[in-house]
C-alpha positions as CSV (number, residue, x, y, z in Angstrom):
1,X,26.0,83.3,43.5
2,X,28.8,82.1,45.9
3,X,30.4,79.6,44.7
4,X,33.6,77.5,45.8
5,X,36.0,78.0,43.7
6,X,40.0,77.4,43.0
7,X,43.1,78.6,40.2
8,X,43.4,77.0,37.6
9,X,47.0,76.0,36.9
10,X,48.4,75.4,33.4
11,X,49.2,72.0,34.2
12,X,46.8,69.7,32.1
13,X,48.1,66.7,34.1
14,X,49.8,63.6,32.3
15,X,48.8,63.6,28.6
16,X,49.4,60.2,26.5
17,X,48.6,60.6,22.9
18,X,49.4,58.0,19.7
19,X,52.5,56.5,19.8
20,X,52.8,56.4,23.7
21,X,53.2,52.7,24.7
22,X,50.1,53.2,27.4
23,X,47.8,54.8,24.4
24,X,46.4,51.2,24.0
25,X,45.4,50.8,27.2
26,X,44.2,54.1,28.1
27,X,42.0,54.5,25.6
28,X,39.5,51.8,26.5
29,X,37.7,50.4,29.3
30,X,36.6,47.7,30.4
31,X,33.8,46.4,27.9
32,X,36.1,45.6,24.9
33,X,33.4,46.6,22.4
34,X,33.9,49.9,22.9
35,X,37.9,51.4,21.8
36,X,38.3,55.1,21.1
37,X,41.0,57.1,19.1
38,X,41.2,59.9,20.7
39,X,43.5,62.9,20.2
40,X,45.1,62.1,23.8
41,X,44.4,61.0,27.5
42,X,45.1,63.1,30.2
43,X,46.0,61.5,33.2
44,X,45.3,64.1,36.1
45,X,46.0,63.9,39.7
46,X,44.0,66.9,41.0
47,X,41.1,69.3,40.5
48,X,43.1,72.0,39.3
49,X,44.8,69.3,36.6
50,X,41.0,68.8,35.4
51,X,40.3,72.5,35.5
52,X,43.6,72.9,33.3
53,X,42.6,69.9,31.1
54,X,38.9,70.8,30.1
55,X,40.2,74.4,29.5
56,X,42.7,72.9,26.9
57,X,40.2,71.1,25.4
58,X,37.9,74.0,25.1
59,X,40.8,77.1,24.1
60,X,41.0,74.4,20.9
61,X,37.3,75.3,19.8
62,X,36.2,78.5,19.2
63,X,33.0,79.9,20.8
64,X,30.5,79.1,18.1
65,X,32.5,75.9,16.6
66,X,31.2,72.8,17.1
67,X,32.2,70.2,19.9
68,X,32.0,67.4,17.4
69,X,34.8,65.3,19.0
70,X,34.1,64.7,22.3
71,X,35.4,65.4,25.8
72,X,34.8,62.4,28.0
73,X,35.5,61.5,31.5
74,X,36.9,57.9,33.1
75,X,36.6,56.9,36.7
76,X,36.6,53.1,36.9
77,X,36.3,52.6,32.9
78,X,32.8,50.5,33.3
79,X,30.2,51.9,30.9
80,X,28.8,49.5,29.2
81,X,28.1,51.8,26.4
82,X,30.0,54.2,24.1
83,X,29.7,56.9,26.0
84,X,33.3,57.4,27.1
85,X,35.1,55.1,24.2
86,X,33.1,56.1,21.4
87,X,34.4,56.8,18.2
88,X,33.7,60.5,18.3
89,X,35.9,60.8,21.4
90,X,38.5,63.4,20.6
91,X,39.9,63.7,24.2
92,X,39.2,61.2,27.6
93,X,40.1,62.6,31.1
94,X,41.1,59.7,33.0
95,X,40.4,60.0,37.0
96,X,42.1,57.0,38.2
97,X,44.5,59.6,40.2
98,X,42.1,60.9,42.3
99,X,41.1,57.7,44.4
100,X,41.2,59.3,47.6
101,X,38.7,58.3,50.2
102,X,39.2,60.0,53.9
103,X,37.4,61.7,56.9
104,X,36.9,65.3,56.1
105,X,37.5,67.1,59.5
106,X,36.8,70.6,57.4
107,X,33.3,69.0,56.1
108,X,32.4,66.5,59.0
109,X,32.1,64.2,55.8
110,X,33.6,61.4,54.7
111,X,35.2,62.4,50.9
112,X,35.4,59.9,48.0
113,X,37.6,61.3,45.5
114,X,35.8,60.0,41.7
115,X,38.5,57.8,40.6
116,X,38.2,55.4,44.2
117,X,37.2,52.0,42.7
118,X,34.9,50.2,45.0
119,X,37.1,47.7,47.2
120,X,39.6,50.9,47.7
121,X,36.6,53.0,49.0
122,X,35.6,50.3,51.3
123,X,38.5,49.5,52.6
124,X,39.6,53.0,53.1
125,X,35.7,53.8,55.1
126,X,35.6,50.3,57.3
127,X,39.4,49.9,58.5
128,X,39.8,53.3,60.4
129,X,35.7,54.5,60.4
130,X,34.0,51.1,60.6
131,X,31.3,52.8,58.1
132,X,30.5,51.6,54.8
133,X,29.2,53.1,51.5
134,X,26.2,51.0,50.2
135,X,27.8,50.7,46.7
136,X,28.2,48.0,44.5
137,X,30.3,44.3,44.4
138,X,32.3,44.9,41.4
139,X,35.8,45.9,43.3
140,X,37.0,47.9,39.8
141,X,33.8,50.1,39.2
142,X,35.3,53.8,39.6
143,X,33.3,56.2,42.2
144,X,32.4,58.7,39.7
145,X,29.8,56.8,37.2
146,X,28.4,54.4,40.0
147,X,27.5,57.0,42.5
148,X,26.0,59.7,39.8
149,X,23.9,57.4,38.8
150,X,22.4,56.4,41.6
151,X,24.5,53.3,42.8
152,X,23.3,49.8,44.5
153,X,24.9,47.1,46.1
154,X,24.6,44.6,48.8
155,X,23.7,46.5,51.6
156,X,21.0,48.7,49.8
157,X,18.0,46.8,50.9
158,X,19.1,47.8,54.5
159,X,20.6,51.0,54.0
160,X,19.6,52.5,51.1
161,X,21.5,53.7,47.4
162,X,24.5,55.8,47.5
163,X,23.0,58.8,46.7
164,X,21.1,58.6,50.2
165,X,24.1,59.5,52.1
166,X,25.5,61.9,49.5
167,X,25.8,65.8,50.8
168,X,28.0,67.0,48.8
169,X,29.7,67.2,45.3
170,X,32.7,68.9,43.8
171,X,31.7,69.1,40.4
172,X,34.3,71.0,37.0
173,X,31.7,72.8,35.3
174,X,31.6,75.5,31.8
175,X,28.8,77.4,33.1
176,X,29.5,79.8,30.4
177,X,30.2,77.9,27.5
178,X,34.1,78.8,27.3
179,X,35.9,78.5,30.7
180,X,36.2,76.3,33.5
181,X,35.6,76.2,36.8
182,X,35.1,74.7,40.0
183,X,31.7,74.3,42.1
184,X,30.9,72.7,45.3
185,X,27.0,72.0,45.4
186,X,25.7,70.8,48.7
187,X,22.4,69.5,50.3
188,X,21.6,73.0,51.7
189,X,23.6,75.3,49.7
190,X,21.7,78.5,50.0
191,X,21.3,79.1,46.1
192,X,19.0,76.4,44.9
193,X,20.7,76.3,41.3
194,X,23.4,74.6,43.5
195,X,20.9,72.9,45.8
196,X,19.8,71.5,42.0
197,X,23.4,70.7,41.0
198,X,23.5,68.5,43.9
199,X,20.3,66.9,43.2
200,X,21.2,66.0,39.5
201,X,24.3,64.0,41.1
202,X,21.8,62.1,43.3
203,X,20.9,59.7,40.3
204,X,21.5,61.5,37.1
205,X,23.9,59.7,35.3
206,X,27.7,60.7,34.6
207,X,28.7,62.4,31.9
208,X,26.1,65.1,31.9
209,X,26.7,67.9,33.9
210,X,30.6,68.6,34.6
211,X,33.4,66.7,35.7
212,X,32.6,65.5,39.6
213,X,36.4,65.3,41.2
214,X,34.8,65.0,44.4
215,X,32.0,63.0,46.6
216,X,31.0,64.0,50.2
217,X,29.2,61.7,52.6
218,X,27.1,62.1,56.0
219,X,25.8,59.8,58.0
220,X,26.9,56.6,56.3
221,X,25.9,52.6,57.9
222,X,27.9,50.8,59.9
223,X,27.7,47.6,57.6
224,X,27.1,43.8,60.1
225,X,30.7,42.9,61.9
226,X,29.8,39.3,60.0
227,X,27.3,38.2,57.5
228,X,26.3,34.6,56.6
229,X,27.2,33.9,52.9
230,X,25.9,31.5,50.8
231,X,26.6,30.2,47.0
232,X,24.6,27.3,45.6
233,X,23.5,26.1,41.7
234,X,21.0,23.7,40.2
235,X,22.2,21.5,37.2
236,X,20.5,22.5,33.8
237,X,20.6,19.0,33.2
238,X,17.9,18.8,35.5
239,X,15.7,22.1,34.4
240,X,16.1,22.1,30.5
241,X,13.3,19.3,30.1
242,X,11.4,20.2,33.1
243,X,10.0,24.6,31.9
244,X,8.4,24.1,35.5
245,X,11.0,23.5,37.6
246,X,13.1,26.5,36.5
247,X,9.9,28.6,35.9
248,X,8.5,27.5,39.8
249,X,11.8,28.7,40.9
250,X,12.2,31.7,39.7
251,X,8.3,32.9,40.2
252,X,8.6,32.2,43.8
253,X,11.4,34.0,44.5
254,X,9.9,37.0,42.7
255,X,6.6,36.4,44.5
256,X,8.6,36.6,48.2
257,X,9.9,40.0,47.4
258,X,6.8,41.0,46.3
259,X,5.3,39.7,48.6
260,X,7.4,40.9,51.5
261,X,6.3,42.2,54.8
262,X,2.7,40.9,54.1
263,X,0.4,38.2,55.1
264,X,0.5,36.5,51.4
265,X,3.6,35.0,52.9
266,X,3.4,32.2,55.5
267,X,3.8,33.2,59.3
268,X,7.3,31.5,59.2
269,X,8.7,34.3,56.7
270,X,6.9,37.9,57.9
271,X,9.8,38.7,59.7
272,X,12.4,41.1,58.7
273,X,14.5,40.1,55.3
274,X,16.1,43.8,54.4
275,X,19.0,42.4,55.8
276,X,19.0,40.0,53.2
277,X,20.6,40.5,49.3
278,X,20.4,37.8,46.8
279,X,21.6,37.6,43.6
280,X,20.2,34.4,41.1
281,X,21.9,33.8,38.7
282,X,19.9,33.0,35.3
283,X,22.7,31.5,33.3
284,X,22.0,30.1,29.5
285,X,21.7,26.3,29.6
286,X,25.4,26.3,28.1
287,X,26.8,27.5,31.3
288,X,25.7,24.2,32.8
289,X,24.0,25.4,35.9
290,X,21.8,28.3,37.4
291,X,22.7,29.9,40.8
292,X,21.7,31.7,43.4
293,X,24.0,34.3,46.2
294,X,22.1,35.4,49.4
295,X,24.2,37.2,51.9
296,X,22.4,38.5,55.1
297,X,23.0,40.0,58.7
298,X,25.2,37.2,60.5
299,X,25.0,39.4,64.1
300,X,21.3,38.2,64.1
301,X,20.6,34.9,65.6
302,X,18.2,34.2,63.3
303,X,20.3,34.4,60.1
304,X,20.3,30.8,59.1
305,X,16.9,29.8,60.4
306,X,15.7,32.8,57.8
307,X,17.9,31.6,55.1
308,X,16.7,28.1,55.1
309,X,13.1,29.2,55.5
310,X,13.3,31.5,52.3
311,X,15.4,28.8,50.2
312,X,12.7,26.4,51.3
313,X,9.8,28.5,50.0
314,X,11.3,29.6,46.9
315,X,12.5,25.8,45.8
316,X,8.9,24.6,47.3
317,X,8.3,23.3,43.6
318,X,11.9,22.4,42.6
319,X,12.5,18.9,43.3
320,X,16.0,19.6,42.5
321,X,18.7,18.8,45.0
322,X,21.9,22.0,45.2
323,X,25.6,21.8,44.1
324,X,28.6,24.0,44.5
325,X,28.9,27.4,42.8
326,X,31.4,25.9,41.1
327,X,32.0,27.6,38.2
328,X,31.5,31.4,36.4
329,X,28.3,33.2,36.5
330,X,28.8,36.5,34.7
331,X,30.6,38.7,36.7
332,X,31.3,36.6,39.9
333,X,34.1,33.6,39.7
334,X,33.0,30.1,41.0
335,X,32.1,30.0,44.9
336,X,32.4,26.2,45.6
337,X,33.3,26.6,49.3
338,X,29.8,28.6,49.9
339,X,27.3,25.7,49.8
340,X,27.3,25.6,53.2
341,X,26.8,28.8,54.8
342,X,29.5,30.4,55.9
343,X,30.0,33.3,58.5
344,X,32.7,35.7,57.5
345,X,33.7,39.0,58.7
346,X,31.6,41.4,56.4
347,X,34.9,42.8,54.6
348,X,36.3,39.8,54.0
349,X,32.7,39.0,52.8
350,X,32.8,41.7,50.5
351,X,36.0,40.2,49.1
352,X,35.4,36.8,48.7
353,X,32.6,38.7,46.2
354,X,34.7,41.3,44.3
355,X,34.3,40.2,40.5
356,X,34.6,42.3,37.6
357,X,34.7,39.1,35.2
358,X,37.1,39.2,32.3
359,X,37.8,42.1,30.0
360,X,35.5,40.8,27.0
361,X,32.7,42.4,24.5
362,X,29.6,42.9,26.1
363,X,25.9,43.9,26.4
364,X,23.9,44.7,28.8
365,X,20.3,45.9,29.4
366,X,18.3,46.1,32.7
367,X,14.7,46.6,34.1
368,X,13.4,47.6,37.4
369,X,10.4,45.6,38.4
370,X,7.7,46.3,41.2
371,X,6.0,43.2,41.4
372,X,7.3,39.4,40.8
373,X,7.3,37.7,37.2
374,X,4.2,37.3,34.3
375,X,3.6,34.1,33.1
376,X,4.6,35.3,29.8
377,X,7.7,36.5,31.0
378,X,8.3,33.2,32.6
379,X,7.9,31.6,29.5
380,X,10.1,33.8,27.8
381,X,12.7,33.4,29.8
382,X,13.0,29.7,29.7
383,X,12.7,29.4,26.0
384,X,15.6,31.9,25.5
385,X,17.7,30.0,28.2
386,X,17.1,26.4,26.5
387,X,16.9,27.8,22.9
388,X,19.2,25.2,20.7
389,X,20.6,28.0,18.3
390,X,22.5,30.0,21.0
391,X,25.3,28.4,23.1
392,X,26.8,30.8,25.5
393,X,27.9,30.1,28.9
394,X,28.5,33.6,29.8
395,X,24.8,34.7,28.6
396,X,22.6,35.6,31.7
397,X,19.9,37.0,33.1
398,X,20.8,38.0,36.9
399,X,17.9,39.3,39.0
400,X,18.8,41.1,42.3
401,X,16.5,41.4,45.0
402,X,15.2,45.6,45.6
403,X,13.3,47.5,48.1
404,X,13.9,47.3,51.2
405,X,15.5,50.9,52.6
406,X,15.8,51.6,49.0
407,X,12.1,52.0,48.3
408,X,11.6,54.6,51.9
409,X,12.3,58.1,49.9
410,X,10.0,59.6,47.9
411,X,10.9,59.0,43.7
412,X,11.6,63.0,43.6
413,X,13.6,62.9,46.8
414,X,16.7,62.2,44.2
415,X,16.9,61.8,40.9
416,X,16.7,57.7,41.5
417,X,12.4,57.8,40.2
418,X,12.6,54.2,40.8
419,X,11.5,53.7,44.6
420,X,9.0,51.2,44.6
421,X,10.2,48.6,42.8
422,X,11.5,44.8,44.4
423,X,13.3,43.3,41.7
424,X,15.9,44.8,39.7
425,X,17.0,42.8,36.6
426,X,20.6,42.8,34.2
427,X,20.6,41.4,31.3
428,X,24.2,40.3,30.0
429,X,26.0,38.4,27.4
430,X,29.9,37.9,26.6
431,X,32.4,36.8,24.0
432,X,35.8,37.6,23.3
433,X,37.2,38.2,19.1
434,X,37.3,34.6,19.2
435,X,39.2,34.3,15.7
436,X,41.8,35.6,13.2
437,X,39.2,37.5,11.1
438,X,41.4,39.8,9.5
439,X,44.4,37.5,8.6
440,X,47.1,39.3,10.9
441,X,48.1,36.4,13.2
442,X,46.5,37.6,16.1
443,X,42.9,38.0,17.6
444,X,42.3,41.4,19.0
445,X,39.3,44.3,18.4
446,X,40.4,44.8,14.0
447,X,38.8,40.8,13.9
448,X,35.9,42.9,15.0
449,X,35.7,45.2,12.7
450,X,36.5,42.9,9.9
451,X,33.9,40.5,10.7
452,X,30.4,41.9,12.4
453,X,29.3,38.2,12.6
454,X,32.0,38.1,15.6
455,X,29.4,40.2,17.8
456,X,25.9,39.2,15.7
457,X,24.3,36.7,17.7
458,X,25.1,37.7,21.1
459,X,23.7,41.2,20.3
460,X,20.7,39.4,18.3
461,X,19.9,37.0,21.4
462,X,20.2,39.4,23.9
463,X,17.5,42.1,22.3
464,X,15.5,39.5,21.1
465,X,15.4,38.1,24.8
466,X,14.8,41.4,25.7
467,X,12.1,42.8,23.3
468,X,9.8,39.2,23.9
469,X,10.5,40.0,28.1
470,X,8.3,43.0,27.6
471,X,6.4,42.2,24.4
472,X,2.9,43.6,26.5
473,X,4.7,46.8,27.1
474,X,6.3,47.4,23.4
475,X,9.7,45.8,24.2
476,X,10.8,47.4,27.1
477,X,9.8,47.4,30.9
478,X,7.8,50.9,30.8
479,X,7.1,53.2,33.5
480,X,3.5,53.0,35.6
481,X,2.1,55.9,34.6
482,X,1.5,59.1,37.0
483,X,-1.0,58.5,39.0
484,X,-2.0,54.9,38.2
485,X,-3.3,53.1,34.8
486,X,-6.2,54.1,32.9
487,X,-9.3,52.8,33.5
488,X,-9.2,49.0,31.5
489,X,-5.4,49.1,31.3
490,X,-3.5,46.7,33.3
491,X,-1.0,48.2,35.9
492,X,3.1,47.4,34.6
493,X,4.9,45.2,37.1
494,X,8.0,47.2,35.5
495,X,9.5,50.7,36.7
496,X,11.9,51.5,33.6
497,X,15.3,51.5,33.2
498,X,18.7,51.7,35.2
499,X,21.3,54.7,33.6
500,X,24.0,53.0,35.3
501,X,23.2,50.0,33.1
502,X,23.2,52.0,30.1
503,X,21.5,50.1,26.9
504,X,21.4,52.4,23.3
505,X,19.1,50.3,22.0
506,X,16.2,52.0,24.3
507,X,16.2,55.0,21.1
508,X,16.1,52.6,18.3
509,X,12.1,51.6,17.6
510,X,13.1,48.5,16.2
511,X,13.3,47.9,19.7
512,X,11.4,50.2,21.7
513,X,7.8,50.4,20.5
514,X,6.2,51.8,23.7
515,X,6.0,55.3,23.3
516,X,8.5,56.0,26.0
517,X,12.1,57.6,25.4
518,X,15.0,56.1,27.0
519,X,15.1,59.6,29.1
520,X,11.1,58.2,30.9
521,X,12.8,55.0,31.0
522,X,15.6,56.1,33.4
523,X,14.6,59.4,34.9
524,X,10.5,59.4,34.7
525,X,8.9,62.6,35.9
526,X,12.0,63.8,37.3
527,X,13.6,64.1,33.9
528,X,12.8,67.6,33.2
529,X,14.3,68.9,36.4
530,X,17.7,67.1,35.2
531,X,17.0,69.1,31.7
532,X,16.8,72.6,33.8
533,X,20.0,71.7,35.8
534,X,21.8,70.7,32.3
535,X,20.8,74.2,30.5
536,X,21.9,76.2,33.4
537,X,25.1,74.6,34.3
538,X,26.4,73.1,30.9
539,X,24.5,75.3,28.0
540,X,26.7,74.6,25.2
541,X,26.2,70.7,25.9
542,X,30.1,70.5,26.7
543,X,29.2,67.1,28.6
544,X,27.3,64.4,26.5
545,X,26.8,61.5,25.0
546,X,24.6,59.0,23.0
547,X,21.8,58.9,25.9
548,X,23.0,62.4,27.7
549,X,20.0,64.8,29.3
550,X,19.1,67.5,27.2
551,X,19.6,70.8,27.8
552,X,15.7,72.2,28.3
553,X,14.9,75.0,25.4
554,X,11.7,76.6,26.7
């Protein structure tokens, strides 16, 4: 095989260990549930600095011993799992160096170096290029984890994931078990065990195959010169005692996705929404209001006329007048200004929406959907937003509209299965240590540890929420089968799971009951592809964690 390859040097790049005043930061990310101990952090600037840094790791191991602490990579530090911070951890390659994004004259690409964070990378595209990668709104997610695994934002429904646009990959790999080196895997490589390398970085999840330094992109959008934004919320004080309102509300706008580009829609709303990206906002009573965020095509005349015409036939049964985004909704700060619509460059657009939220504990799960909400569901969802025994303002169930551009390639095009689904749904909930548990003076991650009761009911309410969501389906939003149901079996309005939302509790059968591993959940049929791709490039499982794909035995 030819492969593209360069020297390793003997530099390992920056290494901070205990003692070293960064250590304490370097050593986490962003969800504070997660803090590891590891042996060090190397800090690496280049390709051959990770080339020099996995061989490090790996010349401390001998052949036949057992990686039992961990080598683990950080781009933006946003898992919302273990699986770079985990206790296991014995050394973390941090990527924030390499945040490079540039026209690649010797490609014809455009290159996103992994440790880019989201505003950098648009910034860096749209100011000299005018071209856009369809990533996600969260300015601080890293390049590395969000486009491996597929990666979303708010101009998918018009142009697609990520991965769409990805033709290349530069990807650290131990093909042999013992030594490093350096591959370039392209769209048409000639050797399809590269042509598979690349594939397995169209959707696969991070931390699985190698180290990815490098991301090359053809053909990417030009996003809308301006887009019409628009915030708004409806008081809980007006939904708790009314399960209608909220539940008429959040059926319809499930309904016009599902619904869209058909005639079960009015005449008034056939035309074309995949412009159009909304995010509502499902917040727990405590938080004092619900919200929704719709940004669309603002070069089209019609831009307002279509947003008013789909806030009319989604709050048809409402009765509830709007009020300012005026305060937190998970991950996005207050937008008070928005209530109107407002016509913005789309950069500036794109800024105005940069959130991360607050470094806090956190959990997460998620759920692709291909048709609107159950009844059930709906009642499930109200009860665990109104329930008395939880308070939490920054508890929330956000549902993003899907489809679109998204759902034109085939599910084994990439390793994204999930391309006919409309809704696509994160479940979160927040807290900080909150108190002195441990008697020290201070609050901080040991309060934590002293006290489990800290993190108890946010993780109780969340998979309890969860698990009743999907209670047809054995607590989790299962895959449609191949081919369609069985004869007498209903068809699942769910499509699985998102890896980039990654949620541990998918391999615990206290939670999951339905038969179907976390690996069906995220990858469906095209998991066993990913499993070839792992035992050929990564046989002695150098690249793992909790939920990684397994190397295929037979």
């Amino acid at each position: 095989m030819t492969v593209d390859q360069i020297q390793a040097g003997t530099e390992c790049g920056v290494e901070v260990g205990p003692g070293d005043a960064r250590y304490p930061a370097l050593r986490r990310g962003f969800n504070q549930r997660f803090i590891a101990t590891p042996d060090y952090v190397s800090v690496v600037s280049s390709t051959s600095e990770v080339v020099a840094a996995v061989n490090k790791y790996l010349a401390s191991h001998r052949p036949d011993e057992d990686l039992h602490r961990r080598l683990t990579v950080r781009s933006g530090g946003h898992c919302y799992e273990n699986f770079v911070c985990g206790d296991d951890v014995g050394v973390i390659i941090d990527m924030g160096q390499l945040d490079g994004a540039y026209l690649d004259q010797e490609h014809g690409a455009y290159c996103v170096e992994s440790g880019a964070n989201n505003w950098h990378v648009a910034t860096h595209l749209y100011a000299p290029f005018g071209v856009a990668l369809p990533g996600g709104s969260c300015y601080s997610v890293g390049a590395g984890g969000h486009v491996a695994g597929g990666g979303y934002g708010l101009l998918s429904r018009q142009h697609g994931l990520t991965v769409d646009y990805l033709y290349a990959v530069e990807v650290v790999v131990v093909r042999d078990g013992q030594h490093a080196e350096v591959v370039i895997a392209r769209r048409d490589s000639p050797e399809p065990e590269l042509r598979d390398l690349w594939w397995a970085h169209t959707g696969g999840g991070g931390g699985n195959f190698g180290v990815v330094t490098r991301y090359w992109f053809k053909g990417l959008p030009q996003p809308p010169s301006q887009v019409l934004l628009h915030a708004v919320a409806w008081p809980w004080e007006e939904l708790a005692g009314h399960p209608d309102r909220l539940k008429s509300l959040v059926r319809n706008y499930g309904l016009f996705f599902e619904y869209e580009n058909t005639k079960e829609l009015p005449a008034s709303l056939r035309g074309d929404y995949s412009d159009m990206f909304t995010l509502l906002k499902l917040n727990q009573r405590a938080n004092g209001k619900i919200g929704l965020i719709t940004q669309l095509d603002a070069t089209r005349p019609d831009s307002a006329e279509r947003l008013n015409a789909f806030l009319d036939w989604i709050t048809q049964d409402l009765d509830v007048e709007t009020t300012p985004l005026d305060r937190r909704m998970g991950e996005h700060a207050p937008m008070g200004g928005l209530e109107v619509p407002t016509r913005l460059p789309w950069l500036t657009a794109t800024q105005t929406l940069n959130g991360s939220g607050d470094n806090q504990c956190g959990k997460y799960k998620s759920a692709y959907m291909r048709r609107g909400f159950t009844e059930h569901q709906l009642d499930v969802i109200h009860r665990y937003l109104t329930c008395e025994n939880y308070q939490n303002p920054q508890a929330l169930l956000q549902v993003d509209s899907y489809g679109g551009a998204i759902n034109l390639p085939d599910s084994g095009d990439t390793a994204v299965c999930q391309r006919s689904s409309v809704l696509k749904l994160q479940y979160q909930t927040y807290w900080s240590w909150q108190r002195d548990a441990n008697g020290d003076g201070v609050a901080d991650q040991h309060d934590a540890e002293a006290d489990p009761s800290i993190a108890a009911p946010h993780l109780r309410w969340i998979r309890e929420f969860y698990r009743e969501v999907y209670q047809d389906t054995g607590g989790v939003p299962i895959l449609a089968p191949t081919g369609g149901a069985a004869d007498g079996e209903p068809d699942p309005v769910t499509d699985g799971c998102y890896i980039n939302y990654p949620d541990t509790d998918l391999d615990d059968p206290e939670w999951n009951r339905s038969g179907q591993s976390a690996h069906r959940l995220y990858y469906g049929e095209n998991y066993p592809r990913l499993q070839a791709v792992k035992a050929y490039w990564d046989p002695r499982d150098v690249f793992r964690h909790a939920q990684s794909v397994q190397p295929r035995t037979c």
